[in-house]
Every structure is written in C-alpha cells, then in structure tokens.
N, C-alpha and C positions, 0 to 999 in steps of 0.2 A: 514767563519773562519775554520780553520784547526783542526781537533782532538784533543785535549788538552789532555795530559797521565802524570800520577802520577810518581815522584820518586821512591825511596827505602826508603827514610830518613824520619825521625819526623811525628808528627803527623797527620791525615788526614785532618783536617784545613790549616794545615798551608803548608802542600804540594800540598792541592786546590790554595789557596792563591798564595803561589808560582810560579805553573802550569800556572796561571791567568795573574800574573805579568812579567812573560818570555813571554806570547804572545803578551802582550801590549806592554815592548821593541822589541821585534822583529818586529812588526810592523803587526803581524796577527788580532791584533787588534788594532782601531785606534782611535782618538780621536772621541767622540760623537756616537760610534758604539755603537748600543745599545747588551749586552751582551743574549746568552742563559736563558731560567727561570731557575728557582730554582729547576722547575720537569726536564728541559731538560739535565742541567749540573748535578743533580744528578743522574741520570742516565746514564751518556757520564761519570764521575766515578766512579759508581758505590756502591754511598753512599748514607744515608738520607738526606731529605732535611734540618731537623736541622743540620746537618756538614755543607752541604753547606753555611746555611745561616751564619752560623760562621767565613767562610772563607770570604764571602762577607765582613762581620764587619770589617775585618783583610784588607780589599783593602780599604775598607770607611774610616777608622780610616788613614789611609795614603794617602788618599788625592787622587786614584789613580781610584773610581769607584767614582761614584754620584747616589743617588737613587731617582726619582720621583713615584708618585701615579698615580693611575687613568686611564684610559681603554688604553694610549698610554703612560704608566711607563714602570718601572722595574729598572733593574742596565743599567750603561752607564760608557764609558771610560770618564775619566774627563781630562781636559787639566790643569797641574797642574803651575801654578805660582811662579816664585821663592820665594815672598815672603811665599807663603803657605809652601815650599820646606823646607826654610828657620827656622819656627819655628821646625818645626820637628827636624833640624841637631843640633840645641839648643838643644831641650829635649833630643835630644840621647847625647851629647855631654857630657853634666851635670851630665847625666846619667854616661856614661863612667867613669866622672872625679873620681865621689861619688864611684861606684863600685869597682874601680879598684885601689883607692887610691893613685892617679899621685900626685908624691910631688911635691912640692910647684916651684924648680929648673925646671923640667924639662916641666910642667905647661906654665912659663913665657917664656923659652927659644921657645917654637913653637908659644905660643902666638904675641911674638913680632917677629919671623921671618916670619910668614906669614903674619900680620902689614907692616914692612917693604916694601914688596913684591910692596902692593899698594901706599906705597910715591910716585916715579916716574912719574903713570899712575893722582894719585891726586892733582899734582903739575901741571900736563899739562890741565889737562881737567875739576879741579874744577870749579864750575858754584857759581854765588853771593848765591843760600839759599844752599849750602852747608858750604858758609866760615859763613853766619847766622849763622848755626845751629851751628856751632865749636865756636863763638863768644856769641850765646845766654848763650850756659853754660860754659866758663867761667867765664861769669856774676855770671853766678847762681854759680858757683864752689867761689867765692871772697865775696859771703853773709854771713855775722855771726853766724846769725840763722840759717843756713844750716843743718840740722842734718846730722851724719854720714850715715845713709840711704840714702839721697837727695843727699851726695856728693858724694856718690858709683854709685849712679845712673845715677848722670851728666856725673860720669867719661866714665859712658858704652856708653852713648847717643855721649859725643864727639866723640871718639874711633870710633865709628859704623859712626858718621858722616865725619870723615877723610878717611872709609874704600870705603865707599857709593860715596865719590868725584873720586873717580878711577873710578868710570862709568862705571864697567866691572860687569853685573849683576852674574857674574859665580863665579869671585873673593869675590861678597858680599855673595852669600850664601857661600861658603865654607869657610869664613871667621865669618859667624855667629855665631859659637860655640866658634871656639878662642875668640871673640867679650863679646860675650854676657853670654857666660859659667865660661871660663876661667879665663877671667876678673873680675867678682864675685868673683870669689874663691880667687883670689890674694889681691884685696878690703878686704875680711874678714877675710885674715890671718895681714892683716899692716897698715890696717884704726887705730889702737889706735895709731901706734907709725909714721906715716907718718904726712911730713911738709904741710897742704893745699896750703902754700904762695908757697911752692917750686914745686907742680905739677901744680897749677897754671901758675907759670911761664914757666916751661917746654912747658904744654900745649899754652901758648902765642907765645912761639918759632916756634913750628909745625905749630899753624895756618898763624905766620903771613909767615913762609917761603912757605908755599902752597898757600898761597896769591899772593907773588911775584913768585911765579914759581919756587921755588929754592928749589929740590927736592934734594939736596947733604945737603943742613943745616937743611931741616926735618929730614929727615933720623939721621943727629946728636944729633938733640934733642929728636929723640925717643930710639937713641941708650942708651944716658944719661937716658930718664927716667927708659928704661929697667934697666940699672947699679942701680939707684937710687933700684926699687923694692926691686935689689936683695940684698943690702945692706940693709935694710928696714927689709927684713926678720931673713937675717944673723943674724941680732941686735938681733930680737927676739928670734932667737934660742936662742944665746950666753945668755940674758935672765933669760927664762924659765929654762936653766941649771942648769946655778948659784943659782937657787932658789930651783932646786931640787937638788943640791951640800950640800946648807943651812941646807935643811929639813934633808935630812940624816944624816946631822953632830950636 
C-alpha cells in the first residue's frame, strides 16, 4: 500500500478517515486487504492511536472497513453491497430534506423525475414477484382498517417496487432516497387530505401498464399522480391560510 498523507482541512479523524477512503477508491487498497494496525497507521500520521481508532469508527460506520478479533483480525476493506449503499443514501437523504428544509414543490418534482427515469427500463424487464409486490400492496393500500401509517408505508413499498422492476441496481440505490425519504415527507404533509380510492387507482394504472409493457401509459399514470400530489398540497396550503386569514381577523 502506498503512503497515506493527511490534508489541510478538518479534523484529524475525519482527514484519517478520508486519507483512508481515497486509497480504497483509488484502488491502493482493495477489497479484503487487510489494513495497517492502529500502531502502524498512527504513526504513518502521526497521531494517537485514540485518533486513529476514531477514524476507523468513521470507515466502519459506512460500511467501507470490517473489523474481526483474534490473532489473524484487525480492520479489512469491506466489499460493499448496494443494498447496504442503499440505506445509508436514505439516512443522508432524510437527513438533507429535514436540514435543509426542501419544500414540499421542489421535494416531489425530483422525486417523480427520477421515478419516471425507471418506467421504461420497468416495463421491459419487470419479472412476476415484482408485478406481486406492486399487486400485494395495493391489496393492502384498498383495506379499511389500514391505518394512515400502513397506507404511507404501502405507498413507499410500492414506489420502491416499480423502482426495483427496472433491474438497474445503480438506478435502485440512487433512487432510494427519492423512494424512501422523500416519499415520507410528501405522505405526511397530504395523508389527511388525500383520496386512498384515487391512489389506488392510479397506482392500478402503473402496475397494470408495466404488466403489459406499456411504458408511455405508466409514465401517464405517474405523471397524474404527481399532478394529483401537487394539487393535494396546494389544497392544503390554500387551507392552512384561510385559517390563519380567520385567526387574525
């Protein structure tokens, strides 16, 4: 392995950490290579070994080292799975939304154009427990007893299962967060005021046009339910106004 050397920027964890994660893409280190100790790499930069083992935490926690025990342990480059990829772009994503405060417009509009993206790819290449899984929950989405929890959930589980029929593992993780983040967010601002028969139906449309292969009438029926959303929301705005219109007067 090649000399690992520290930045200028931030703090000494997280510019180990960094140092660490540039040599595993660059390929100076590779899958299953088992890393320098904890004495070796603190001293190759020059810090203690509580720093380092902090930066370690900082590669473990992303999926990007593995740590084993015992007289043939230590840290090791991990081979990382999209799914594992996956929840991480969720938690950052969630993260982003919450932090940054992305309204609710600009939210659905990336949501369903990167949705869209996978219609075409899901229409050709859906497999039978993909059109299952889009078919199981709308079952569950047309239950009475459904609580609004169950039906936001169904909605994410469909959503992720029309994304998943695309077959493009690269498109399903950078889709996870639009999916499984954003989707939430839009669930909890228009679950009081949205029609279940009418996303139901929508969603009936999608699956059964990815059924028959017919990637131009999914795409219509997601474009609708996008329109639906937004109208969904507008409502609510318009709303909430009117009622602080009331309170002031």
């Amino acid at each position: 392995m090649e000399k690992l050397t520290l930045g200028t920027e931030g703090e000494l964890p997280v510019r180990i950490a960094q140092a660490i994660r540039d040599a595993i893409v660059a390929g100076q280190l590779i899958v299953d290579q088992r890393l320098p100790s904890e004495q070796e790499l603190a001293e190759q930069f020059g810090v203690s070994r509580p720093t380092v083992r902090e930066a370690l935490k900082r590669l473990a926690a992303q999926s990007l080292i593995r740590t084993q025990r015992g007289a043939t342990g230590g840290a090791f480059v991990n081979r990382i799975s999209y799914e594992e990829a996956a929840s991480q772009q969720i938690t950052t994503s969630t993260l982003l939304l919450s932090m940054n405060a992305v309204d609710f417009d600009t939210a659905r509009e990336a949501r369903y154009a990167l949705e869209r993206a996978c219609v075409p790819f899901a229409a050709e290449r859906r497999k039978a427990d993909h059109l299952a899984a889009m078919r199981a929950e709308i079952f569950r989405q047309g239950q009475p007893g459904l609580s609004d929890e169950g039906f936001c959930a169904s909605d994410v589980a469909f959503h992720r299962a029309l994304v998943d029929a695309a077959g493009n593992p690269v498109l399903s993780y950078q889709l996870a967060g639009a999916v499984e983040a954003m989707q939430p967010l839009m669930n909890m601002i228009t679950f009081s005021a949205r029609s279940r028969e009418r996303i139901v139906a929508l969603h009936t449309a999608i699956a059964d046009a990815i059924e028959a292969r017919d990637a131009g009438t999914a795409e219509t029926a997601l474009a609708s339910l996008s329109a639906y959303t937004a109208e969904l929301a507008a409502n609510i705005r318009a709303k909430r106004q009117t009622m602080r219109d009331a309170a002031k007067g």
